[in-house]
Structure formats: C-alpha cells, structure tokens
Backbone as a printed PyTorch tensor [residue, N CA C, xyz], in Angstrom:
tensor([[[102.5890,  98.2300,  89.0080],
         [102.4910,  99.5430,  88.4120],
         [101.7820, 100.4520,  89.4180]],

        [[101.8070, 101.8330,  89.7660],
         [101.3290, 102.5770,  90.4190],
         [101.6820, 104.2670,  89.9040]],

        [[101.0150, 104.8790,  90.5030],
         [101.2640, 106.6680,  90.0260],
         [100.7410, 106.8840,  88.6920]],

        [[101.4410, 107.5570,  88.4500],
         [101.7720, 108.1560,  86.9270],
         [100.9170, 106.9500,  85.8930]],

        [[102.5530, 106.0640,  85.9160],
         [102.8040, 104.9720,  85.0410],
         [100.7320, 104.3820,  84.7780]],

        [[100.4540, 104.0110,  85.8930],
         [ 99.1210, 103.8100,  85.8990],
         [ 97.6850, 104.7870,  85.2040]],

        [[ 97.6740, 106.0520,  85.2040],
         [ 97.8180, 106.8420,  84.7460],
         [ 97.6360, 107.1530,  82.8440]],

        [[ 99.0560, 106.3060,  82.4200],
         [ 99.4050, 107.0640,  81.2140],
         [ 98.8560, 105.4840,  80.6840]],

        [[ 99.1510, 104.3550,  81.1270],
         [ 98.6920, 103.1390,  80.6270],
         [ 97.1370, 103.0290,  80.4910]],

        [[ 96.1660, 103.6520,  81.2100],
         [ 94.5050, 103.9300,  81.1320],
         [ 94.7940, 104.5300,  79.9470]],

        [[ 95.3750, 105.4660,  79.6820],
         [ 95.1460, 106.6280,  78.3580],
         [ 95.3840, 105.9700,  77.4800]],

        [[ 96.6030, 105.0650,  77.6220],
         [ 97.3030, 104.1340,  76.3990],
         [ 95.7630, 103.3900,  75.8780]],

        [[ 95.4420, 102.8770,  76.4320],
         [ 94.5710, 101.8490,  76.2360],
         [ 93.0780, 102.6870,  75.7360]],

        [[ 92.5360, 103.6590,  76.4170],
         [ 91.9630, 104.6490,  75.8740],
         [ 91.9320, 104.8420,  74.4490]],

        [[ 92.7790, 105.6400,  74.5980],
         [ 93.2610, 105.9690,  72.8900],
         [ 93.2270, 105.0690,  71.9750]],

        [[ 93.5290, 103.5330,  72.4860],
         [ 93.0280, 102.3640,  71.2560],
         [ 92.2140, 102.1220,  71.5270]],

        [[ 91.0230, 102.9520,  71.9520],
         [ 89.3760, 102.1450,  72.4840],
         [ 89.0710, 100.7660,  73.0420]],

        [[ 89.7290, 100.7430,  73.3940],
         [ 90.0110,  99.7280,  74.8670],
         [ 88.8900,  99.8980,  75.9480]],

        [[ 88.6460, 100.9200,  76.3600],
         [ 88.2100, 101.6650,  77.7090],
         [ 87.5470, 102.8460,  77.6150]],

        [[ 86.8570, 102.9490,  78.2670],
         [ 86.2010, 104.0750,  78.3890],
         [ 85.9990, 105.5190,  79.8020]],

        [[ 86.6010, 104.3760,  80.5180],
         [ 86.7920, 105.0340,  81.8980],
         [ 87.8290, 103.9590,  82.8220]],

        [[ 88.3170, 105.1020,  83.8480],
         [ 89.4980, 104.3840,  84.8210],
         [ 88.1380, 104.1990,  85.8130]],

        [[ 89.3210, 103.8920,  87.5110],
         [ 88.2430, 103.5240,  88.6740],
         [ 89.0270, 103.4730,  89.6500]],

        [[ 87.8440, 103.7300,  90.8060],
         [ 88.3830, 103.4530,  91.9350],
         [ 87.7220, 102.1730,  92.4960]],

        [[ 89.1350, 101.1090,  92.9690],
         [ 88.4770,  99.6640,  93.4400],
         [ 89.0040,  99.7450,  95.0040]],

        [[ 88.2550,  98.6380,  95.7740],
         [ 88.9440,  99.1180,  96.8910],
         [ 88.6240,  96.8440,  96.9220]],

        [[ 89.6730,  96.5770,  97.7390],
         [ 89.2450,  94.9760,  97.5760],
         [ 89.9590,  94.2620,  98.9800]],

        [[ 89.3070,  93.1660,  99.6810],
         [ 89.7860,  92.9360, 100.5090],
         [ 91.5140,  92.2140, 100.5550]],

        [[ 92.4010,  92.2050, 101.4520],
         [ 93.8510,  91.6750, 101.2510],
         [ 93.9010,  90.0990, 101.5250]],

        [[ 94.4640,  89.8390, 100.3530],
         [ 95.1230,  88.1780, 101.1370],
         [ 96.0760,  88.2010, 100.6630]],

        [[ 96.5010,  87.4520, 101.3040],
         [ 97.8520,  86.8660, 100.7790],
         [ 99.2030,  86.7250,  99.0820]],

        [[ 97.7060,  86.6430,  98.7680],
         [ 98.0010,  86.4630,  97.2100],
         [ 97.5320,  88.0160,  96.3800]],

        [[ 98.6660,  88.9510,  95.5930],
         [ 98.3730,  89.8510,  94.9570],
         [ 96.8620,  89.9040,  94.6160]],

        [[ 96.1610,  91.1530,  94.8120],
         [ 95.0080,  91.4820,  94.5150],
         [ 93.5500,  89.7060,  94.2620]],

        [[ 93.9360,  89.3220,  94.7410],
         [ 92.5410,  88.4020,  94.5470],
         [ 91.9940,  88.6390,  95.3220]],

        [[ 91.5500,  89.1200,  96.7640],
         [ 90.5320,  89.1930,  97.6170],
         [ 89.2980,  89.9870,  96.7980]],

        [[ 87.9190,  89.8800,  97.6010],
         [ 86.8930,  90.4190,  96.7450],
         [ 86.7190,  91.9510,  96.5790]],

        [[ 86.4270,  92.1810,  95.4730],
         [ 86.0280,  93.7340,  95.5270],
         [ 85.2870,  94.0910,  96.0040]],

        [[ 84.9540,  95.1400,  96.8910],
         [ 83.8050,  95.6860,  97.5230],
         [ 83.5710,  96.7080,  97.0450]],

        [[ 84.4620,  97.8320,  96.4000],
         [ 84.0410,  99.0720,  96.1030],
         [ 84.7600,  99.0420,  94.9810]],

        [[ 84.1610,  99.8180,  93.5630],
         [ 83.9800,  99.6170,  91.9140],
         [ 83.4030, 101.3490,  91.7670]],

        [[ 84.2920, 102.0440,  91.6750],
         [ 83.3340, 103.6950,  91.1830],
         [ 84.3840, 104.0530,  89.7730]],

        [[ 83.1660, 103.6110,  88.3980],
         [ 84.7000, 104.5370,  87.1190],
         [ 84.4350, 105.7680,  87.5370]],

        [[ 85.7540, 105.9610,  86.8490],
         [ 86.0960, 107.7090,  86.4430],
         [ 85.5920, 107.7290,  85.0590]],

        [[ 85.0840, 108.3990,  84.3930],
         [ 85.3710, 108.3930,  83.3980],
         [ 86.7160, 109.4540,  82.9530]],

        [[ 87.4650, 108.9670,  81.3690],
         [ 88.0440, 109.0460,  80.6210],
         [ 87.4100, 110.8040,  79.8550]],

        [[ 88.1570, 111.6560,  79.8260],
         [ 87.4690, 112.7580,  78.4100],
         [ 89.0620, 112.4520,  77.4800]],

        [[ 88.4920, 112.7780,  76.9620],
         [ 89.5170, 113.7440,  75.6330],
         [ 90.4180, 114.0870,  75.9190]],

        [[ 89.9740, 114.9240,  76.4320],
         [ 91.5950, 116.2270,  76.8200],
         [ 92.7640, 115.7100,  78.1670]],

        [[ 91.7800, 114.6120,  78.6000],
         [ 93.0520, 114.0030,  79.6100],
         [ 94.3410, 113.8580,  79.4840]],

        [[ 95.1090, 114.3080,  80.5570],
         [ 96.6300, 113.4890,  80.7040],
         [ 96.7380, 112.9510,  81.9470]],

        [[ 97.8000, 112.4350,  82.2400],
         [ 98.2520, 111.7780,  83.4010],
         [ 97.3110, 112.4220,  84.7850]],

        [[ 97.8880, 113.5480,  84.2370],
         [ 98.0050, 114.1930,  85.5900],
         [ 96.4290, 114.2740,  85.6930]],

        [[ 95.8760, 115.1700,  84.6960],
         [ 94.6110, 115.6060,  85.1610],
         [ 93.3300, 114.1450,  85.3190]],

        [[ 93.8370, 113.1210,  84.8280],
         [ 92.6920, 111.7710,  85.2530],
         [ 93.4650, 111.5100,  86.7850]],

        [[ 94.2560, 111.3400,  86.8060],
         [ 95.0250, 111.1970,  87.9460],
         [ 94.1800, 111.8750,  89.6090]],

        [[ 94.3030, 113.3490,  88.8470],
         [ 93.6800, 114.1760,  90.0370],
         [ 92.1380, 114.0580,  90.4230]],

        [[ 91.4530, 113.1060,  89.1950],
         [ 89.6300, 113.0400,  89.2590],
         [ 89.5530, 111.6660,  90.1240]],

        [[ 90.9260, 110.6970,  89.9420],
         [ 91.1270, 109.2160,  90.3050],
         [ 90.9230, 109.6410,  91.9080]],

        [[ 92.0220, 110.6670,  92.2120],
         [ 92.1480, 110.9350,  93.4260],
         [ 91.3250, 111.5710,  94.2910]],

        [[ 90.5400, 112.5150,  93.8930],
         [ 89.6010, 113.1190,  94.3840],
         [ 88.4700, 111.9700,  94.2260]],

        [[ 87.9380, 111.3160,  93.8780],
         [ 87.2550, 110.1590,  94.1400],
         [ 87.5300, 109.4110,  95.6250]],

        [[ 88.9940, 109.0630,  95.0500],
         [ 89.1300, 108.0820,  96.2660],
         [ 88.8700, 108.8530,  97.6540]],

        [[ 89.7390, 109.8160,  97.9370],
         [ 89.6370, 110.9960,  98.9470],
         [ 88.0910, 111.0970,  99.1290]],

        [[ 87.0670, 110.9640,  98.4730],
         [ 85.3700, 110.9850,  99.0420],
         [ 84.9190, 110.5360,  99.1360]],

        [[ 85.5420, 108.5380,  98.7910],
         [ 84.1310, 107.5400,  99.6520],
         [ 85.4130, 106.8980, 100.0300]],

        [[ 87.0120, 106.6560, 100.3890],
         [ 87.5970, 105.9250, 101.0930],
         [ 87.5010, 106.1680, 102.1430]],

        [[ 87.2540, 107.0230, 103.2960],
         [ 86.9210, 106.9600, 104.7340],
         [ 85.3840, 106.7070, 104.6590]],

        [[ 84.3840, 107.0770, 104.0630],
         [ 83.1290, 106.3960, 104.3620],
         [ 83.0480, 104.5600, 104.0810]],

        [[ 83.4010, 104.4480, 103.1430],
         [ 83.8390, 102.4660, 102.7160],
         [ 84.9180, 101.8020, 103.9900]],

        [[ 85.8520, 102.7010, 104.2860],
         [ 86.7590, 102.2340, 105.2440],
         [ 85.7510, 101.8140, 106.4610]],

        [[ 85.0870, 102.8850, 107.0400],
         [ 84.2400, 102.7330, 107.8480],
         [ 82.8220, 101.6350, 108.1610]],

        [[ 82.4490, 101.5230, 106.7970],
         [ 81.5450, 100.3820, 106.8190],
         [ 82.3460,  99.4170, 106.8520]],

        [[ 83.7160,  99.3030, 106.4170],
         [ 84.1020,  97.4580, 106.4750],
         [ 84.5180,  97.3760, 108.0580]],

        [[ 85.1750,  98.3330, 109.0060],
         [ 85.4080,  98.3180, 109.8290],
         [ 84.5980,  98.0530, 110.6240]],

        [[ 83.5530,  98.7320, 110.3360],
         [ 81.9500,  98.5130, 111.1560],
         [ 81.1770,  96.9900, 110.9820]],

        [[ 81.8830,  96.2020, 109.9700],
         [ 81.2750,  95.4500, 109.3780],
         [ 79.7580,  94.8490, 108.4680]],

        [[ 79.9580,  96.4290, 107.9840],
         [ 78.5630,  96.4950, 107.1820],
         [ 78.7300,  96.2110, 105.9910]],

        [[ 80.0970,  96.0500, 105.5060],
         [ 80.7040,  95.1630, 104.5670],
         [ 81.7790,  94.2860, 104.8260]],

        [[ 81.0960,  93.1950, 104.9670],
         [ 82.3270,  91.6680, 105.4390],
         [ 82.4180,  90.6970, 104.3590]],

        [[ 83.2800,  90.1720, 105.0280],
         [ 83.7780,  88.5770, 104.1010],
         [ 84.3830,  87.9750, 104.6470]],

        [[ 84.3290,  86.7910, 104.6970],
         [ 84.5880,  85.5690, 105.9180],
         [ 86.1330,  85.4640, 105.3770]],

        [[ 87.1850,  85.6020, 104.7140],
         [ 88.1030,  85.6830, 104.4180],
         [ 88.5960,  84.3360, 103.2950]],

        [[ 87.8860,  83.6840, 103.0670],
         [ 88.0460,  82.4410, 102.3000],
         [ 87.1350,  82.3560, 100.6940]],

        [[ 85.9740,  83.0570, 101.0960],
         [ 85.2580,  82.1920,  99.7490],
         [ 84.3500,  83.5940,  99.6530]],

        [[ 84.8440,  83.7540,  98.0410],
         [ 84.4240,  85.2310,  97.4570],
         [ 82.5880,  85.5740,  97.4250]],

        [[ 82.4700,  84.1980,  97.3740],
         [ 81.0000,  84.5860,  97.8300],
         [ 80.2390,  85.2610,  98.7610]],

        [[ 81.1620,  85.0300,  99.9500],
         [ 80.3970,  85.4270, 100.8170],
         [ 80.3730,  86.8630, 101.4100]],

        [[ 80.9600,  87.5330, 100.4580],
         [ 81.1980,  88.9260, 100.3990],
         [ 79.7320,  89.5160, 100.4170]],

        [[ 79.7090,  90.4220, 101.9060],
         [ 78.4800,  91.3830, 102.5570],
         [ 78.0780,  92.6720, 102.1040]],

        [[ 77.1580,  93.3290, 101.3860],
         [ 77.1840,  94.4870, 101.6340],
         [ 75.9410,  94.5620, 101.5340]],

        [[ 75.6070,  96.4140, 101.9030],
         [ 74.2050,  97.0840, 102.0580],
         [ 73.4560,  96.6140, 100.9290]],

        [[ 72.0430,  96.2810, 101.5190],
         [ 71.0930,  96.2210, 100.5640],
         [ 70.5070,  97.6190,  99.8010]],

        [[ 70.5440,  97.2150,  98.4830],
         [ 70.7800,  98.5060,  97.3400],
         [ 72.2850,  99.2340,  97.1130]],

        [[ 73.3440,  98.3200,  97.7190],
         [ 74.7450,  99.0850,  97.5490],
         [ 75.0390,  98.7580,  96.2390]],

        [[ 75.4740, 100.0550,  95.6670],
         [ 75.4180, 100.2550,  94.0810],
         [ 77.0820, 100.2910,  93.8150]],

        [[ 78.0560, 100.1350,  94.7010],
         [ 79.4020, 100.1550,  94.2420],
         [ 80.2150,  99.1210,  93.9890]],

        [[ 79.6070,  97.8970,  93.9420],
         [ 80.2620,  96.3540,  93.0270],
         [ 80.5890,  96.6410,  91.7390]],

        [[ 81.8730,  96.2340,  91.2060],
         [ 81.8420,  96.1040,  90.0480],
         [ 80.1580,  95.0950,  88.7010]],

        [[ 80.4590,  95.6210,  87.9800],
         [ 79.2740,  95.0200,  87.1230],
         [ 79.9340,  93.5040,  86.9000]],

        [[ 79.2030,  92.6610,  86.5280],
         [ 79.5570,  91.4740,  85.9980],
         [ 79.6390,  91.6050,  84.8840]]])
C-alpha cells in the first residue's frame, strides 16, 4: 500500500478508534519486506477534520524535516546496525525518535 490508499486506511482505522495518530518510520533494508530495525518513529497526529490529502501533507512535511538530518546520521554512522541482529541497533544518547515499546 502507498499514497493516498495509505492515507485513507489511517482514517479508516481512526474513525473506528483504532489510532490516534499516523507516522513517520524510517527503518533499516533487508532483504525481507520491512523487518530491518526502526531507527526513526515521529506520529503525526490524527484531527477531526482530516482527509487524505490534508494528513497526507502533515505526513509529508514531517518527513521533508528530519529525513535529510536522520539520513545523515546513519550515513555518518551515528546511527548503525551491524545488519543481522536487531539489537544492536545504535543511536544518540537521549535520541527520542524510537518507536515506544
């Protein structure tokens, strides 16, 4: 799923109090669909008056303001991971953008 579709399915789920907010994740690649570790976890929150479009555009403007600063620390390796074992996922001490447990 991606765009829109992504989008109108947050609201779906919304609307049955499911959720309370979308997000921006950013997670390392392997091989296997989305399992590498998450490093970066920021919700959006959800209002009321949302549609597609307009959570869409708060999703995006998010990403657009910490994806080149996050890009940069993993590149820099101020956030690593040995590529095997989710543990060993690196970041800044006091970095507040992990998902919660």
């Amino acid at each position: 799923m991606h765009g829109r579709h992504v989008h109108e399915a947050v609201l779906t789920a919304y609307k049955r109090g499911e959720i309370t907010s979308s997000a921006v994740t950013m997670h390392f690649v392997t091989p296997q669909y989305d399992e590498g570790p998450v490093f970066f976890h920021l919700p959006v929150p959800i209002l009321p008056s949302d549609t597609a479009e307009t959570l869409g555009k708060r999703v995006n403007q998010a990403e657009h303001l910490f994806q080149p600063l996050i890009t940069d620390w993993v590149v820099r390796g101020i956030i690593s991971w040995d590529g095997k074992n989710k543990d060993s996922l690196r970041v800044p001490d006091r970095y507040r953008w992990l998902p919660k447990s």
